[in-house]
C-alpha positions as a Python dict, from the first residue, in 0.01 Angstrom:
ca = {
    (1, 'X'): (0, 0, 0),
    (2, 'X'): (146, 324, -134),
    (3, 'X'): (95, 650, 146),
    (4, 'X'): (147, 956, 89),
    (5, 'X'): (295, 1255, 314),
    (6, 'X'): (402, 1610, 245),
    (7, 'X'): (620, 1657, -63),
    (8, 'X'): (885, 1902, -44),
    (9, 'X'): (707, 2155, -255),
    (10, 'X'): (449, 2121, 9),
    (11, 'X'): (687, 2174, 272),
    (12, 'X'): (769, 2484, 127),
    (13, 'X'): (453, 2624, 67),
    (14, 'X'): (363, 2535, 378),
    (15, 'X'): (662, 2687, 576),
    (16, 'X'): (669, 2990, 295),
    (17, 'X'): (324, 3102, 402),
    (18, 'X'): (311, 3063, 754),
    (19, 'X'): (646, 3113, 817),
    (20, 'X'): (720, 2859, 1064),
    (21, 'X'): (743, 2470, 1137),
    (22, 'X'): (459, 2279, 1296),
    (23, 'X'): (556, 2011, 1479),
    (24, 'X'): (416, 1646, 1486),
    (25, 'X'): (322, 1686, 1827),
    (26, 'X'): (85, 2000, 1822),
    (27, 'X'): (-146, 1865, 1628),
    (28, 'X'): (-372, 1523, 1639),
    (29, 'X'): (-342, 1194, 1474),
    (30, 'X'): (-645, 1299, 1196),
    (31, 'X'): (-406, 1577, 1109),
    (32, 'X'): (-132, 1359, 988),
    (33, 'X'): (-326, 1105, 839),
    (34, 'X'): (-127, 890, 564),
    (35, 'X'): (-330, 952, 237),
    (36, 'X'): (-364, 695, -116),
    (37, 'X'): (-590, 732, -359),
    (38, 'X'): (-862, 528, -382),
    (39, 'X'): (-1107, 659, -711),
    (40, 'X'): (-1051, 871, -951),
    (41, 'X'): (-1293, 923, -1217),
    (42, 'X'): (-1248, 825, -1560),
    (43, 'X'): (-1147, 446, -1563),
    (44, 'X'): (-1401, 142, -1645),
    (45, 'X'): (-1477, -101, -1391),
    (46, 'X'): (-1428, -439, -1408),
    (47, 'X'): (-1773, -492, -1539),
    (48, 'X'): (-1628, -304, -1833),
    (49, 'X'): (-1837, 9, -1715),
    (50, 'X'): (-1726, 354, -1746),
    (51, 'X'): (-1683, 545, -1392),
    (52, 'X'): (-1734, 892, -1422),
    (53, 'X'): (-1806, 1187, -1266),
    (54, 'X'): (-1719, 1598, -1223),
    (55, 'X'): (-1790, 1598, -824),
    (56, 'X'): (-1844, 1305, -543),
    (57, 'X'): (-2085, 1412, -335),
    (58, 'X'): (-2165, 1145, -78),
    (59, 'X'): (-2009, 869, 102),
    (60, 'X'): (-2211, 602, 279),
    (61, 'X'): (-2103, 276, 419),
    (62, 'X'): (-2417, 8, 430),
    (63, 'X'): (-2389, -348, 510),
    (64, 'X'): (-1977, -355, 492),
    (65, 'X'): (-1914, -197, 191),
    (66, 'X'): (-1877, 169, 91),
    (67, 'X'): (-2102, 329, -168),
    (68, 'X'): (-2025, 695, -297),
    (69, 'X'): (-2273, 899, -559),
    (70, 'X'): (-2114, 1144, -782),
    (71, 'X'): (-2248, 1442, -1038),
    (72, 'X'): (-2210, 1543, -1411),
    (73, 'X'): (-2225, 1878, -1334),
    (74, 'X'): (-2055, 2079, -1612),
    (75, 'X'): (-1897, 1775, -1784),
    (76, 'X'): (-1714, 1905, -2080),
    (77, 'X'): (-1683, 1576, -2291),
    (78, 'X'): (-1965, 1523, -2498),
    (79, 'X'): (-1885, 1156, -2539),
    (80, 'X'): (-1997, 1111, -2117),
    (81, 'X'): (-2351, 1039, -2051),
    (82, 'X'): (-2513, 1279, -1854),
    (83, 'X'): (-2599, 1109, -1613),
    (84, 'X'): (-2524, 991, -1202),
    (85, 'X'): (-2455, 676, -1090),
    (86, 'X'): (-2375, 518, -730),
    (87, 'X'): (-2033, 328, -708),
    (88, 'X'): (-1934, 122, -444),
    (89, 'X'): (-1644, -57, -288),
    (90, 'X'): (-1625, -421, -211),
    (91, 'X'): (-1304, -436, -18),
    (92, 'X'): (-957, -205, 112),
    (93, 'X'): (-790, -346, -147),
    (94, 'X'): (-1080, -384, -443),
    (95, 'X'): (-1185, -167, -723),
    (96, 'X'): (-1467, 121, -706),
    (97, 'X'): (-1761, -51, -985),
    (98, 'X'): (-2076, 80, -1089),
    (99, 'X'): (-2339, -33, -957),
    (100, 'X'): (-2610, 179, -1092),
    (101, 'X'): (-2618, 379, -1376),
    (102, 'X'): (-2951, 687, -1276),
    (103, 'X'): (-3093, 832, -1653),
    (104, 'X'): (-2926, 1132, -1836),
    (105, 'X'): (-3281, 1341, -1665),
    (106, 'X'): (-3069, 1265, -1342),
    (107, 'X'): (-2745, 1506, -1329),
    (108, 'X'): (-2639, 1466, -1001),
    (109, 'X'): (-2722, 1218, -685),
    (110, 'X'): (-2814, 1547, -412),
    (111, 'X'): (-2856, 1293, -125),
    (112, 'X'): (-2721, 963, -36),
    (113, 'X'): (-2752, 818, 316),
    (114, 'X'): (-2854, 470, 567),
    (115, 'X'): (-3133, 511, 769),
    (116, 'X'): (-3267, 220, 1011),
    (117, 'X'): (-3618, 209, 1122),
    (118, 'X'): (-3742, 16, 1420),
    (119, 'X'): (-4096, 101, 1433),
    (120, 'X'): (-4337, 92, 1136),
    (121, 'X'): (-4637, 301, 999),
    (122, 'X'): (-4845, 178, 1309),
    (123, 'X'): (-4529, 254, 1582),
    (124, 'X'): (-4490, -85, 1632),
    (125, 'X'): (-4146, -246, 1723),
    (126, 'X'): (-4017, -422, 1446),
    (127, 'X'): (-3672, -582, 1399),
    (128, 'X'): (-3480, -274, 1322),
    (129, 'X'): (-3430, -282, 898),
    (130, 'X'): (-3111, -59, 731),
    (131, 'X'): (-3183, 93, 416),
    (132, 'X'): (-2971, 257, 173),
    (133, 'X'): (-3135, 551, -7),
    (134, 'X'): (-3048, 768, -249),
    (135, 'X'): (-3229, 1038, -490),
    (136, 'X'): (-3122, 1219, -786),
    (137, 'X'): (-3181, 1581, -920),
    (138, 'X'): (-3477, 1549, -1240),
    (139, 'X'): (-3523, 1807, -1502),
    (140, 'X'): (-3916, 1726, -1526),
    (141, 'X'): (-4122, 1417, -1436),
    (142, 'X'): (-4176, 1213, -1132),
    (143, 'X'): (-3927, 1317, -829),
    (144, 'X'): (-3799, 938, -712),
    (145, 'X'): (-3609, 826, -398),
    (146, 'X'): (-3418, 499, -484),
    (147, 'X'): (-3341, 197, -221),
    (148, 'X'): (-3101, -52, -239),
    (149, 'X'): (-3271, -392, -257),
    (150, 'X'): (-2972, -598, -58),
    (151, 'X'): (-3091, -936, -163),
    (152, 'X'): (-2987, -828, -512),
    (153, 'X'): (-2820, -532, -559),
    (154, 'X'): (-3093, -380, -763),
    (155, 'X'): (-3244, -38, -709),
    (156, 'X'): (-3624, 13, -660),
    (157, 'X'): (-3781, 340, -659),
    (158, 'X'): (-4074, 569, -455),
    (159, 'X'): (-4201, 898, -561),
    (160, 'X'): (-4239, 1192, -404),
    (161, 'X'): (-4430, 1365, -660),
    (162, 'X'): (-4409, 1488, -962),
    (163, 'X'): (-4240, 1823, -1116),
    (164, 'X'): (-4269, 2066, -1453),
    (165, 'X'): (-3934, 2207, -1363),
    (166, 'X'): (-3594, 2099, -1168),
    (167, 'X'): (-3605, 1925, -860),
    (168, 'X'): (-3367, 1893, -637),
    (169, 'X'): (-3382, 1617, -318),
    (170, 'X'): (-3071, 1777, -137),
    (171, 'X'): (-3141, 1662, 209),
    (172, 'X'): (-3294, 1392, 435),
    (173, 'X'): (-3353, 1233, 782),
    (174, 'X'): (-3492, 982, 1043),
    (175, 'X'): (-3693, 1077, 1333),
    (176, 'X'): (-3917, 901, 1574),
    (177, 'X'): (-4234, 1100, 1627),
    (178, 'X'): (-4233, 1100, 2021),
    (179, 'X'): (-4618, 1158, 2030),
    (180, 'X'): (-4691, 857, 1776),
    (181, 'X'): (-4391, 615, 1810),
    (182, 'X'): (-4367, 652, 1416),
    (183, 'X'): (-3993, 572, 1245),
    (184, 'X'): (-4004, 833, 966),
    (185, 'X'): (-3805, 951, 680),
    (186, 'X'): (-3811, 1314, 584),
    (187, 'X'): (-3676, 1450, 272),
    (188, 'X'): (-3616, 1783, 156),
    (189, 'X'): (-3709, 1838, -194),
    (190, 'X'): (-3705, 2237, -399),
    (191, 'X'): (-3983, 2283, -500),
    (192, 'X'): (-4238, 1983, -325),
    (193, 'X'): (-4080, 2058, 21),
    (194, 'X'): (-4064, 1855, 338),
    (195, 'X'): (-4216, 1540, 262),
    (196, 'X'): (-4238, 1251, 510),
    (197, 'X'): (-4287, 888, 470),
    (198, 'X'): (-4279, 578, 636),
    (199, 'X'): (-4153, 215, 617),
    (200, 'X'): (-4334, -50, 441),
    (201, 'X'): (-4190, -352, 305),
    (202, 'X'): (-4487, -391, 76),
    (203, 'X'): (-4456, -65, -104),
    (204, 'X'): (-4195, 50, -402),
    (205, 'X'): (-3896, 132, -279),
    (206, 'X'): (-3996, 19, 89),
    (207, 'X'): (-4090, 387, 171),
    (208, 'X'): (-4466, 512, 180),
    (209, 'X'): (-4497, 831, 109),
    (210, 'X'): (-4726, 1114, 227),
    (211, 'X'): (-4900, 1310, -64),
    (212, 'X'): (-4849, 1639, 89),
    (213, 'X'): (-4567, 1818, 240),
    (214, 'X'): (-4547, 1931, 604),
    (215, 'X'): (-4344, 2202, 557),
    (216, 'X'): (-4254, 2442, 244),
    (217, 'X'): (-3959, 2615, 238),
    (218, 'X'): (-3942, 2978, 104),
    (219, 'X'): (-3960, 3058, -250),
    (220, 'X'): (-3606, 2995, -369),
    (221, 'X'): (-3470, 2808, -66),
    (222, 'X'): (-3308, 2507, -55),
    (223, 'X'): (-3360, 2202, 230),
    (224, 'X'): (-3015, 2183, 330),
    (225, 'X'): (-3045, 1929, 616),
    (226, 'X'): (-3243, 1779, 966),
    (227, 'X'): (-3080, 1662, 1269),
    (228, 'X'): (-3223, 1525, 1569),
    (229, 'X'): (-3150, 1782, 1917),
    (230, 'X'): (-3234, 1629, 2203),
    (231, 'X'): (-3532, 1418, 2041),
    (232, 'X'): (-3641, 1705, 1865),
    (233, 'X'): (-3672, 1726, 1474),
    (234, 'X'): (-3491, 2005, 1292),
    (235, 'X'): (-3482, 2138, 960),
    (236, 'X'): (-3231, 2401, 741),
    (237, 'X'): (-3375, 2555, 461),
    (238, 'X'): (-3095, 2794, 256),
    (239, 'X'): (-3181, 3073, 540),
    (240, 'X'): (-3379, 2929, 770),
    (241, 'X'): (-3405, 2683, 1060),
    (242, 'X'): (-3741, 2500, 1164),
    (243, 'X'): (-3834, 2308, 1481),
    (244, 'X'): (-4101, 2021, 1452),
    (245, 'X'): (-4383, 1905, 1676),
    (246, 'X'): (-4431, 1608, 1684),
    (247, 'X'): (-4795, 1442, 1684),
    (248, 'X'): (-5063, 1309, 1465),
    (249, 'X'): (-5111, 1665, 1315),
    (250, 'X'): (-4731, 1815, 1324),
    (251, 'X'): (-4646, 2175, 1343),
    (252, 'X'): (-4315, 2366, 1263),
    (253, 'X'): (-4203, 2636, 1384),
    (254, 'X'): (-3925, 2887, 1220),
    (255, 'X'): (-3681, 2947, 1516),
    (256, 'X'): (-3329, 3118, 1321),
    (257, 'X'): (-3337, 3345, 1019),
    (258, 'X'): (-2988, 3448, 826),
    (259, 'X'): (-3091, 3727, 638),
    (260, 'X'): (-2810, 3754, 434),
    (261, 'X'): (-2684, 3393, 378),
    (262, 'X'): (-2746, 3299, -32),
    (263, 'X'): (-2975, 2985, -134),
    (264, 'X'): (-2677, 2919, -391),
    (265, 'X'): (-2425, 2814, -18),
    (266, 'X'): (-2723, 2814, 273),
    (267, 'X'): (-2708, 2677, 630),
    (268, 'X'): (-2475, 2418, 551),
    (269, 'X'): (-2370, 2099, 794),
    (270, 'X'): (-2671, 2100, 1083),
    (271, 'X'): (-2574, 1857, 1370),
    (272, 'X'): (-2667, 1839, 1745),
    (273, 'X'): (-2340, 1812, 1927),
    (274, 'X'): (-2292, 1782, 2285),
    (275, 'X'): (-2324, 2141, 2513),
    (276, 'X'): (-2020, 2206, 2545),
    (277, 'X'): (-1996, 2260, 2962),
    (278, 'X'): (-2329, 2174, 2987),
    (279, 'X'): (-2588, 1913, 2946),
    (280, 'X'): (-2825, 1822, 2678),
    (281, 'X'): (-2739, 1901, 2295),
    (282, 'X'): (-2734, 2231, 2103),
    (283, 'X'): (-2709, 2295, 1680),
    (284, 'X'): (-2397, 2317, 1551),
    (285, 'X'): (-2419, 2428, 1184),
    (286, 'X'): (-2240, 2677, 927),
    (287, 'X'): (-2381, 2986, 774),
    (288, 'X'): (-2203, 3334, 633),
    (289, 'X'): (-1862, 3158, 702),
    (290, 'X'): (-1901, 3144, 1036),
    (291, 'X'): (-1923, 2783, 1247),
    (292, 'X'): (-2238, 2860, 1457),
    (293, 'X'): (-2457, 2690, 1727),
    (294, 'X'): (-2738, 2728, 1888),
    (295, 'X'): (-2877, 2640, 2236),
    (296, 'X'): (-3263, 2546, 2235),
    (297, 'X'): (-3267, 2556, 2626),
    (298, 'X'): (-3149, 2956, 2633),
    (299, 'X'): (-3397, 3043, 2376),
    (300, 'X'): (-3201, 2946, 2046),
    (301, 'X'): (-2900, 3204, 2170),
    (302, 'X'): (-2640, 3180, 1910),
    (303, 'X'): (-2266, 3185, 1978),
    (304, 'X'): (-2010, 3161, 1691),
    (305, 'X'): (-1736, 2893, 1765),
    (306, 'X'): (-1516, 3041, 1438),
    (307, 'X'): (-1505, 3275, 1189),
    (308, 'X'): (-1359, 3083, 888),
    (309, 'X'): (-1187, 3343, 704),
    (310, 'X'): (-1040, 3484, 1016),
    (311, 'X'): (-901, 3144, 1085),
    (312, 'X'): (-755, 3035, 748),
    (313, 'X'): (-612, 3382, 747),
    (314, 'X'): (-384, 3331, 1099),
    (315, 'X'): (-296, 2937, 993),
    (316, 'X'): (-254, 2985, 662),
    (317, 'X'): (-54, 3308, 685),
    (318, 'X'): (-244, 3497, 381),
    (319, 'X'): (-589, 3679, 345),
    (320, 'X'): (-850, 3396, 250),
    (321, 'X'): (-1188, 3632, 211),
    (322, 'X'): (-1422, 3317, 20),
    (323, 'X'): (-1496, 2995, 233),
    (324, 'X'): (-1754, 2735, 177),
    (325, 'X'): (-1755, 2494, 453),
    (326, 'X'): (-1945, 2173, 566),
    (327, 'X'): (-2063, 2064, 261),
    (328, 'X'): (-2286, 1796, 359),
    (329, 'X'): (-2259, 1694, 705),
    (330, 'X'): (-2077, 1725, 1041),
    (331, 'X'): (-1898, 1440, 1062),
    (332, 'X'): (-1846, 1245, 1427),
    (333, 'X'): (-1543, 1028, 1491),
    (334, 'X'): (-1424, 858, 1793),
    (335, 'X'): (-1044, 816, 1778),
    (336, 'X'): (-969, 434, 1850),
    (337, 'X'): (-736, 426, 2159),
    (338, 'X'): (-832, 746, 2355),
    (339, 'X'): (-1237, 742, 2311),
    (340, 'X'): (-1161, 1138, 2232),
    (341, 'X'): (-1481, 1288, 2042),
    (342, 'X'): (-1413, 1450, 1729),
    (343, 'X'): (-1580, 1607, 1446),
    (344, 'X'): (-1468, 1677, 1090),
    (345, 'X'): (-1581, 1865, 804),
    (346, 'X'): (-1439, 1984, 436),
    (347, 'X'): (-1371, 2292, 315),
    (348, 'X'): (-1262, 2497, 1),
    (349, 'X'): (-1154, 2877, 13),
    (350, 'X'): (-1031, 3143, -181),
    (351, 'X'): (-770, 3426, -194),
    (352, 'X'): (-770, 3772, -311),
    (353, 'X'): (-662, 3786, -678),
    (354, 'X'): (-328, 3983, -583),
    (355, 'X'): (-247, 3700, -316),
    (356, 'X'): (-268, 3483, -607),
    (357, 'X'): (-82, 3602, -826),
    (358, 'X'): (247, 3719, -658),
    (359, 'X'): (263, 3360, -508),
    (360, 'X'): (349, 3154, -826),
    (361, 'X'): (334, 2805, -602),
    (362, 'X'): (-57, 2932, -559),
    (363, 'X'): (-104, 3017, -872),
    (364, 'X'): (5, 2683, -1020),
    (365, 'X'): (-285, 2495, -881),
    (366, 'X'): (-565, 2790, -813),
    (367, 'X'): (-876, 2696, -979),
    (368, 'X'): (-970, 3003, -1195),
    (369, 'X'): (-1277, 3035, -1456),
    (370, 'X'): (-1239, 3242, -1753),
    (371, 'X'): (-1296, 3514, -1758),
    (372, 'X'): (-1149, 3497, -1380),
    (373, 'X'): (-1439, 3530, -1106),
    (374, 'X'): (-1321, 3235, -864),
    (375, 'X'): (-995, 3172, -734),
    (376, 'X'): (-1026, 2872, -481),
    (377, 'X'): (-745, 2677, -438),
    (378, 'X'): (-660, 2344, -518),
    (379, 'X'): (-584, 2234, -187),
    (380, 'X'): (-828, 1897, -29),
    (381, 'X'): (-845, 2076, 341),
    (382, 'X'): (-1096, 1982, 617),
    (383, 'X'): (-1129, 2090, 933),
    (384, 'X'): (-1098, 1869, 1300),
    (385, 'X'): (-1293, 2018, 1561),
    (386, 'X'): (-1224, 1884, 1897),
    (387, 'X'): (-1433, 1932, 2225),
    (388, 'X'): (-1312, 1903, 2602),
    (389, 'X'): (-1542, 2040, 2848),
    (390, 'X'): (-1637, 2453, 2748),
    (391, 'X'): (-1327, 2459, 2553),
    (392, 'X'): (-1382, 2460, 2113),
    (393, 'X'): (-1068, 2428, 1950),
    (394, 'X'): (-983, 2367, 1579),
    (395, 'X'): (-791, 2208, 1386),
    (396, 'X'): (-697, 2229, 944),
    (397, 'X'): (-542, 1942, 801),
    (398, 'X'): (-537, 1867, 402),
    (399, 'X'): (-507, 1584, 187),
    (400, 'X'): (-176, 1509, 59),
    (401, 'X'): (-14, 1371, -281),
    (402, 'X'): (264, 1437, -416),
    (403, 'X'): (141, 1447, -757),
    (404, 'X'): (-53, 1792, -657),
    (405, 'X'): (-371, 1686, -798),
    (406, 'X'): (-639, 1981, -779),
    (407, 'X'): (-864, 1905, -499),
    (408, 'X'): (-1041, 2177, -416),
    (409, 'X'): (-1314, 2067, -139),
    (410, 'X'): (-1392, 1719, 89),
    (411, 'X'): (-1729, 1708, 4),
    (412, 'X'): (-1770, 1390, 223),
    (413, 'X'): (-1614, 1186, 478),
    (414, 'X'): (-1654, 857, 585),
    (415, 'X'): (-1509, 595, 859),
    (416, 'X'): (-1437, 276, 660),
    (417, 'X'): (-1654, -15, 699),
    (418, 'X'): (-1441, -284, 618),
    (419, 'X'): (-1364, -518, 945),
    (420, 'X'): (-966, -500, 885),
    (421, 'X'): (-949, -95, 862),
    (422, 'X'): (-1054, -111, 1291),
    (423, 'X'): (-1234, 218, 1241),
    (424, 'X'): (-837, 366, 1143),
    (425, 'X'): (-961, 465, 811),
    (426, 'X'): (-1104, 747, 680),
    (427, 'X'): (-1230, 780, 326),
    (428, 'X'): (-1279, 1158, 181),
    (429, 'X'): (-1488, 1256, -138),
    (430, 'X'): (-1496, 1514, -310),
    (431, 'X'): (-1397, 1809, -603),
    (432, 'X'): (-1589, 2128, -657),
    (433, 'X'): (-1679, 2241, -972),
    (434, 'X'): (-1765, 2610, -890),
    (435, 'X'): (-1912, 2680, -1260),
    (436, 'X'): (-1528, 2564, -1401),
    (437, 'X'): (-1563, 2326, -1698),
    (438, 'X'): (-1457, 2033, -1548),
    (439, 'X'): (-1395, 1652, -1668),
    (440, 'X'): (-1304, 1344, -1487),
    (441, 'X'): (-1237, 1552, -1178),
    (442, 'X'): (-1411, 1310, -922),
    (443, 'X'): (-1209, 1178, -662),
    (444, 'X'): (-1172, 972, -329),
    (445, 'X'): (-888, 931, -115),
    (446, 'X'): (-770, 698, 189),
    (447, 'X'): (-635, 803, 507),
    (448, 'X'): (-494, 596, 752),
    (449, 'X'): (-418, 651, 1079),
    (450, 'X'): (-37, 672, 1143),
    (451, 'X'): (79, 373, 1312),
    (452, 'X'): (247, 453, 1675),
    (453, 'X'): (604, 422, 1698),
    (454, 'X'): (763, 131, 1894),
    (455, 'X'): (882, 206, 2193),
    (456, 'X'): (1272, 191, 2224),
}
């Protein structure tokens, strides 16, 4: 197995803009995590079928494998279909396949995720049952979510309705209605809305679905994500976050407005982390590039843990003014060995244009569109946030290869589920597009853990 560290032109770069060392022991083991590739788009399986892909947007590991969904966005060879597909990986050591090929109508997978129910439409106990769903963007036509049929690998599909226009299913989530004792799956669709369902092994797909939404976000708006707060459903629309009541007839309820945030980036990343000093669970979630929470015991008071730009500024040791951060999810990891609670998310950022170019090493790997209006770099970062007690620290690492492939963003990170990685191994998806004509630019990578040295 082939790792890869810092190459000296990273060393450089790294030492040129910050002006110092850091040493091995300030920062943590997911800082300094050995990196291989694992996918990169453009290859045929060995099922003869072509892997593509612009972006990989989700990583989700179901029944001991890992599957990823990817995007066509702004494909520039007219020669590639159109169209998503989920891949997945049998093994450490195997080959990413195709293993289903969505229509050209579908340009992108927006959502890919396990849920498990235990209780069915009635609230009923049932042995709990792990599905893998995921639900691709349509031009026109019926909206579908697909689910993994395990017993053969095939895909079956539920609607949620049907559109004139593009639909987008960017978000969903499991909650158990605490009134009804109901398992249900909520997914966030522009333009139907909210849209709940329920489990039935009987129906297509395995979901029911409702025929209305509960919810509708505003004009424009985006369902970002839900999270479950101390048994409580929320909701992030592009500016907005909603609290649910739970009950035969459910209610929500608009508790945080960002006025300014953009339904192009939105609330990005909504988790319910522990308090920190405190009891209970509060929202953790990132809007105007700014890491933000909330505490539903003090009224929804909002603290900022970091202001992204001000941070990348002080590490990196140059003005970053763009960041787009927590792409999909917050990410929870236990480190094996120390039970220490951590949480990851990717990143990509940006420079000022005269940053760029009077630093040539920048320059060489900036992504630009022409005429230039972006300039994020090339560099896979993510972040490690780390919690003890009241005290927030962070943490930015990167992805490294010495071939200085352009990166850009971890959309997506995942712990590996294969029995021989002993939760050591992380697995990071990602590239993003930002408008840029773009081919073959998918990509996933493999960290490992660095092994401890032997004592002497």
């Amino acid at each position: 197995m082939r790792m890869f560290r810092l190459t000296l032109t990273q060393l450089y770069l790294a030492a040129f803009l910050t002006g110092a060392s850091t040493q091995a022991a300030d920062v943590s083991p997911l800082a300094r995590l050995s990196f291989e590739p694992s996918m990169q788009a453009g290859f045929r399986d060995q099922n003869g079928k072509l892997v593509t892909g612009t972006e990989v947007d989700f990583l989700a590991p179901h029944q001991g494998r890992l599957y990823a969904s990817n995007c066509l966005w702004v494909e520039t060879d007219p020669s590639v279909p159109k169209a998503c597909q989920v891949l997945v990986l049998d093994s450490p050591k195997g080959q990413w396949r195709v293993e289903h090929q969505f229509a050209v109508n579908n340009l992108r997978c927006s959502i890919m995720k396990e849920v498990t129910f235990s209780t069915d439409a009635r609230g009923q106990t049932i042995a709990p049952v792990s599905l893998l769903l995921a639900a691709p963007d349509v031009r026109r036509g019926p909206v579908k979510v697909f689910c993994r049929e395990d017993a053969t690998g095939d895909w079956s599909a539920s609607v949620l309705g049907t559109v004139t226009k593009n639909a987008n299913t960017r978000s969903m989530g499991l909650h158990r209605d605490k009134v009804t004792g109901i398992d249900r799956i909520f997914a966030g669709n522009r333009p139907l809305g909210v849209i709940s369902g329920v489990y039935d092994p009987a129906a297509p797909g395995r979901i029911r679905w409702e025929k209305s939404a509960e919810v509708e976000p505003p004009v424009g708006e985006r369902v970002m994500g839900f999270c479950d707060c101390n048994g409580i459903l929320y909701c992030a629309t592009s500016r907005h976050i909603f609290r649910r009541t739970d009950g035969a007839a459910p209610a929500w309820k608009d508790v945080y407005f960002c006025e300014k945030e953009i339904p192009p980036v939105g609330i990005r990343g909504l988790t319910a982390v522990p308090k920190p000093g405190g009891k209970g669970e509060v929202l953790w979630f990132v809007a105007l590039r700014k890491v933000r929470r909330l505490d539903p015991a003090a009224g929804f008071k909002e603290t900022i843990e970091l202001d992204m730009p001000v941070f990348l500024t002080e590490k990196l040791g140059l003005p970053v003014v763009g960041v787009l951060a927590a792409y999909n999810d917050l990410m929870p990891y236990v480190m094996p060995g120390t039970g220490e609670a951590l949480w990851l998310f990717g990143f990509e950022c940006s420079h000022p244009a005269a940053v760029v170019n009077s630093h040539p090493l920048i320059k060489a790997r900036v992504q630009m569109k022409d005429p230039p209006r972006t300039r994020f770099t090339g560099n896979g970062r993510y972040c490690i946030r780390h919690a003890k007690g009241a005290s927030i620290t962070y943490e930015v690492a990167e992805i490294t290869d010495p071939r200085e492939p352009q990166l850009v963003a971890p959309r997506t990170i995942a712990v590996s589920p294969f029995p021989e990685d002993q939760g050591k191994v992380l697995y990071f998806g990602g590239y993003d597009c930002n408008g840029v004509p773009s081919h073959n630019t998918a990509w996933i990578y493999r960290g490992e853990l660095a092994a401890k040295p032997s004592a002497k």
